[in-house]
py3Dmol code that shows the C-alpha trace and the ligand (Angstrom):
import py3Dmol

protein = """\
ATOM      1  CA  UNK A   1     -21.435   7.480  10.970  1.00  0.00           C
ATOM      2  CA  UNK A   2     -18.074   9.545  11.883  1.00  0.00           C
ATOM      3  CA  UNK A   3     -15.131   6.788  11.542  1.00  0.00           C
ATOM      4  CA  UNK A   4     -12.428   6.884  13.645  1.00  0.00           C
ATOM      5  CA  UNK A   5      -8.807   7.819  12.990  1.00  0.00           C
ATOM      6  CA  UNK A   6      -7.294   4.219  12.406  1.00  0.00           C
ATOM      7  CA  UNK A   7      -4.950   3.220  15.072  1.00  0.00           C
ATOM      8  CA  UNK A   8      -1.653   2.927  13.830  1.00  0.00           C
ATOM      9  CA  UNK A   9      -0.403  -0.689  15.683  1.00  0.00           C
ATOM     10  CA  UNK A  10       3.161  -1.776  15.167  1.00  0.00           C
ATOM     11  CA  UNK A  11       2.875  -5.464  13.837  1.00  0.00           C
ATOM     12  CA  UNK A  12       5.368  -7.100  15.516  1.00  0.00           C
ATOM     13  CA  UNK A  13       5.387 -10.442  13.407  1.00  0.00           C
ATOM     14  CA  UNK A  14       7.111 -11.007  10.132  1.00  0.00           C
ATOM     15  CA  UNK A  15       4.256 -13.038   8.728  1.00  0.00           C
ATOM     16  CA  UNK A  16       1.656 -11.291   6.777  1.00  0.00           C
ATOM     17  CA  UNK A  17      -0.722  -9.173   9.206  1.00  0.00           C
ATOM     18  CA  UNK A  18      -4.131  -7.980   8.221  1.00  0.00           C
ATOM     19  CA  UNK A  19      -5.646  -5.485  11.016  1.00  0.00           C
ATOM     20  CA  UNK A  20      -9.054  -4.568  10.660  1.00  0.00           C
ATOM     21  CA  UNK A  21      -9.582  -1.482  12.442  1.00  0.00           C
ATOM     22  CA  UNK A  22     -13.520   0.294  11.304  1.00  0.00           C
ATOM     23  CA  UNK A  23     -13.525  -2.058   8.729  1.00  0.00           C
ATOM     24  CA  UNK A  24      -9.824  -0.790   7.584  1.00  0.00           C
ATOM     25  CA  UNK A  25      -7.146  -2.594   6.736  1.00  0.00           C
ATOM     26  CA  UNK A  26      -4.177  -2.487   7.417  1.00  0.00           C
ATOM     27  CA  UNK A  27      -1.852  -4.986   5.168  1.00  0.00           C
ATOM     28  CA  UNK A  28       1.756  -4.568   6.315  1.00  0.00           C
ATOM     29  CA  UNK A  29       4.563  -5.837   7.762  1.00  0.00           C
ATOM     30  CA  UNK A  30       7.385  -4.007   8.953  1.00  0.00           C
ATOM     31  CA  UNK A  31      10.389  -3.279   6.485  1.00  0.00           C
ATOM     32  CA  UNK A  32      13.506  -4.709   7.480  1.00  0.00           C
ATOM     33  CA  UNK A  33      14.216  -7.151   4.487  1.00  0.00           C
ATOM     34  CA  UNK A  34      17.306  -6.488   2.533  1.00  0.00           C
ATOM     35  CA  UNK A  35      15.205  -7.253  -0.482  1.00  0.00           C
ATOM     36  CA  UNK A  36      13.513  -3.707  -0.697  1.00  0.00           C
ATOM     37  CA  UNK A  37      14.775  -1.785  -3.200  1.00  0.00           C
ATOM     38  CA  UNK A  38      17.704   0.795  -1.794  1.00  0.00           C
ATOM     39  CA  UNK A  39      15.891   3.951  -3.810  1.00  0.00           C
ATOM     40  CA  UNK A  40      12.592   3.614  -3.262  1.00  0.00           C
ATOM     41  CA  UNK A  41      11.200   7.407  -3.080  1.00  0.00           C
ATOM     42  CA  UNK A  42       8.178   7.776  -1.093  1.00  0.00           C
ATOM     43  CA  UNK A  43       6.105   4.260  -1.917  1.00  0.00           C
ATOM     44  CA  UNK A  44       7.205   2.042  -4.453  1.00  0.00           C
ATOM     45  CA  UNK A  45       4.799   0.069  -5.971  1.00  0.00           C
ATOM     46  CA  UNK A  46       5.126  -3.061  -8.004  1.00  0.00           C
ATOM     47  CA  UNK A  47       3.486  -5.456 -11.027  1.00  0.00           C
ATOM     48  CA  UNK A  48       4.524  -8.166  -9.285  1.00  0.00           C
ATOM     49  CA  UNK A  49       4.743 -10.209  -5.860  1.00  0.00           C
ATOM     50  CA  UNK A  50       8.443  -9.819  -3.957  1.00  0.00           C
ATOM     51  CA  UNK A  51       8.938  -5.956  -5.185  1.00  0.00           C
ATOM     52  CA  UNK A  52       9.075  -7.410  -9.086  1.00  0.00           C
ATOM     53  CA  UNK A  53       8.285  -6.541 -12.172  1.00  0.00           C
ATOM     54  CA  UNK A  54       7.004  -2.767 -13.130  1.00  0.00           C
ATOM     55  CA  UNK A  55       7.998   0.033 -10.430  1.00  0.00           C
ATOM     56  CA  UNK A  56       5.519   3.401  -9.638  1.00  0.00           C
ATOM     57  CA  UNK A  57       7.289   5.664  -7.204  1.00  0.00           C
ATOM     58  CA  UNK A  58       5.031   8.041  -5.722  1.00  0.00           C
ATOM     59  CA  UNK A  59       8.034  10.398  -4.390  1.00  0.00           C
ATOM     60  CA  UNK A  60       8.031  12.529  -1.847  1.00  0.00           C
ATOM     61  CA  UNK A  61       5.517  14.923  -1.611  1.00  0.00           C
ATOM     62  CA  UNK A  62       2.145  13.945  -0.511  1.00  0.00           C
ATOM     63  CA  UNK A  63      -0.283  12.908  -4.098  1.00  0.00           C
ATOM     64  CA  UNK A  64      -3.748  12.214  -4.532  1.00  0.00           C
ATOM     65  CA  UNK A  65      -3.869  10.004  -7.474  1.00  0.00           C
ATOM     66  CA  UNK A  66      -7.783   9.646  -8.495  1.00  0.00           C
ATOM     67  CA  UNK A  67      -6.580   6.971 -10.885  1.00  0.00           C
ATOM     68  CA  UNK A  68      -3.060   5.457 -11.492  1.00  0.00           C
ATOM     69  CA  UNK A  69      -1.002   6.518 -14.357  1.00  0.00           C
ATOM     70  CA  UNK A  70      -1.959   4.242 -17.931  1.00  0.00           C
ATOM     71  CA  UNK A  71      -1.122   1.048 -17.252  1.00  0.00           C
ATOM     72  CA  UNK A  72      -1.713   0.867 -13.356  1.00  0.00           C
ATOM     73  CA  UNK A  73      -4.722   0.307 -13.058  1.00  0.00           C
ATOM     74  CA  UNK A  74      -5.417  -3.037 -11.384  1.00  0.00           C
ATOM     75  CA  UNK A  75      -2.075  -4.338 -11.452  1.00  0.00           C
ATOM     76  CA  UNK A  76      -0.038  -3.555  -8.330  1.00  0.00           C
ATOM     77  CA  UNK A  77       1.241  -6.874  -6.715  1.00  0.00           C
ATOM     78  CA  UNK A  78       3.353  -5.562  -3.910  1.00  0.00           C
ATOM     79  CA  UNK A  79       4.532  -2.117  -2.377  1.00  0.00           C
ATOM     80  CA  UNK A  80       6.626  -0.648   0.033  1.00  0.00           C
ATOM     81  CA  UNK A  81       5.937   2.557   2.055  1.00  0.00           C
ATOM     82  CA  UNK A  82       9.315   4.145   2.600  1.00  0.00           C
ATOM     83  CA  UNK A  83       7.719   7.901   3.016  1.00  0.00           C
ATOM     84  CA  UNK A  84       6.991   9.597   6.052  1.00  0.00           C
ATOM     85  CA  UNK A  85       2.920   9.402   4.842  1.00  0.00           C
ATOM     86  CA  UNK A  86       0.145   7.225   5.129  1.00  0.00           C
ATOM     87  CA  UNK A  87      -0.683   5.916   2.020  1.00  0.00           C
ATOM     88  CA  UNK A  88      -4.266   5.144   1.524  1.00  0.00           C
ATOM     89  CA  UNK A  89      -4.995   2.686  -1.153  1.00  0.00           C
ATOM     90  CA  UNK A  90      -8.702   2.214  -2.668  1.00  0.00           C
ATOM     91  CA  UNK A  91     -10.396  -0.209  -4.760  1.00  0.00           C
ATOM     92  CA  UNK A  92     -11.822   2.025  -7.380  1.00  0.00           C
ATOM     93  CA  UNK A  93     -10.580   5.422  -9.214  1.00  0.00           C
ATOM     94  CA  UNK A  94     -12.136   8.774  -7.511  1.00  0.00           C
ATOM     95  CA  UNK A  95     -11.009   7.122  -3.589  1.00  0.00           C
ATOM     96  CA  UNK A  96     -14.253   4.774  -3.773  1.00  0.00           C
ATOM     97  CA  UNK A  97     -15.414   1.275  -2.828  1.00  0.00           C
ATOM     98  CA  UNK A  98     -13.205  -0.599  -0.038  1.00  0.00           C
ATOM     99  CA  UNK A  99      -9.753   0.613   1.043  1.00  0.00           C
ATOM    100  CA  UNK A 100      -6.637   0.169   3.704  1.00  0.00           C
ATOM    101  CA  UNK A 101      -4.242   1.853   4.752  1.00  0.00           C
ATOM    102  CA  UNK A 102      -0.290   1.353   4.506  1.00  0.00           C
ATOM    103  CA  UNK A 103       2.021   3.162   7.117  1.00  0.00           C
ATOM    104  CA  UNK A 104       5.019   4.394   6.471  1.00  0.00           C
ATOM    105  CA  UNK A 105       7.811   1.803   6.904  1.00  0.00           C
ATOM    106  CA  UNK A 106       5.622  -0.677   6.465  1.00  0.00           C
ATOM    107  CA  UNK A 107       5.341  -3.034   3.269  1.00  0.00           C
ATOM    108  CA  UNK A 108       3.343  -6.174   1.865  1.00  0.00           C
ATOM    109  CA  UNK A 109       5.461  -8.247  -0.791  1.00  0.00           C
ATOM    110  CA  UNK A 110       2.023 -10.308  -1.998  1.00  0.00           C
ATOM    111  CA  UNK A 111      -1.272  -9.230  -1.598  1.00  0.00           C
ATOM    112  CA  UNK A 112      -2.581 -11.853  -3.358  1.00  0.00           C
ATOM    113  CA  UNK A 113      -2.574 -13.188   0.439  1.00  0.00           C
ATOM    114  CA  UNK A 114      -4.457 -10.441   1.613  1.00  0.00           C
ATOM    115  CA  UNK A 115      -7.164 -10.848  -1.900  1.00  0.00           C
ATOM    116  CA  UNK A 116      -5.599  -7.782  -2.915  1.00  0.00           C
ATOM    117  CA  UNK A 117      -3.606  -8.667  -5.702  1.00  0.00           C
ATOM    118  CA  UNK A 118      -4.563  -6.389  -8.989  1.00  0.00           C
ATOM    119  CA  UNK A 119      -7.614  -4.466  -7.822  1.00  0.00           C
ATOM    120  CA  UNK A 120      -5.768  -1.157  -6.318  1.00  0.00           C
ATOM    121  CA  UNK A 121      -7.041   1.949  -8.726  1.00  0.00           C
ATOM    122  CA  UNK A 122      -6.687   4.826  -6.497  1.00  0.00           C
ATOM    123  CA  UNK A 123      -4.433   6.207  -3.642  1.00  0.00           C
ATOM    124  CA  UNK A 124      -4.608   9.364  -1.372  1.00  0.00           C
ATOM    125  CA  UNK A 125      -1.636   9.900   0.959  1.00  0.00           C
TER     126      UNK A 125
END
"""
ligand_1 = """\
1
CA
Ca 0.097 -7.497 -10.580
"""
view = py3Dmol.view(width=600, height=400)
view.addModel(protein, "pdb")
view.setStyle({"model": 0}, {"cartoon": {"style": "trace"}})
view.addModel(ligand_1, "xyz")
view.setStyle({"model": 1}, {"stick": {}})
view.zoomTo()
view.show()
């Protein structure tokens, strides 16, 4: 079945937001908390909840990462997309098994709330 192009809706609260667009997710929240970190290139993601812990930048240009770097597999906690891509986030290595989506500007400082805490191992942007 052709999927469609996920629609990319502004969430306008500052709560966690899960939209489930073709089975997509979208887990974000807008970024306008002065707790980001001021040089994040591209995404920034993190070990831990709250932009904590370890720190994976994915800088600017656009990557493909089939798996994450040793060490990063399974662990990321929180992120923040402060690139001008879509990040596309999957549950296994190789872009496989269930996935969302993370527009640029957007962020999610727990996804344990979303049941996504530690099981990110690939990411397409
Ligand atoms: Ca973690």
């Amino acid at each position: 079945m052709k999927k469609g192009r996920p629609i990319r809706a502004m969430v306008g609260a500052i709560s966690l937001a899960v939209v489930v667009m073709n089975g997509i997710q979208m887990l974000a929240v807008p970024s306008a908390n002065a707790a980001f970190p001021s040089s994040c290139s591209g995404t920034c993601n993190f070990k831990d909840k709250d932009f904590g812990g370890a720190r994976l930048d994915t800088g600017m240009s656009c990557v493909v990462w089939l798996s994450f770097p040793s060490g990063w597999n399974d662990q990321i906690t929180s992120f923040w997309n402060n690139g001008l891509t879509v990040d596309y986030y999957y549950e296994d290595i190789n872009l496989v098994g269930k996935y969302f989506y993370l527009d640029p500007g957007f962020s999610n400082s727990n996804l344990a709330q979303a049941g996504w805490n530690d099981r990110i191992s690939s990411l397409k942007q």
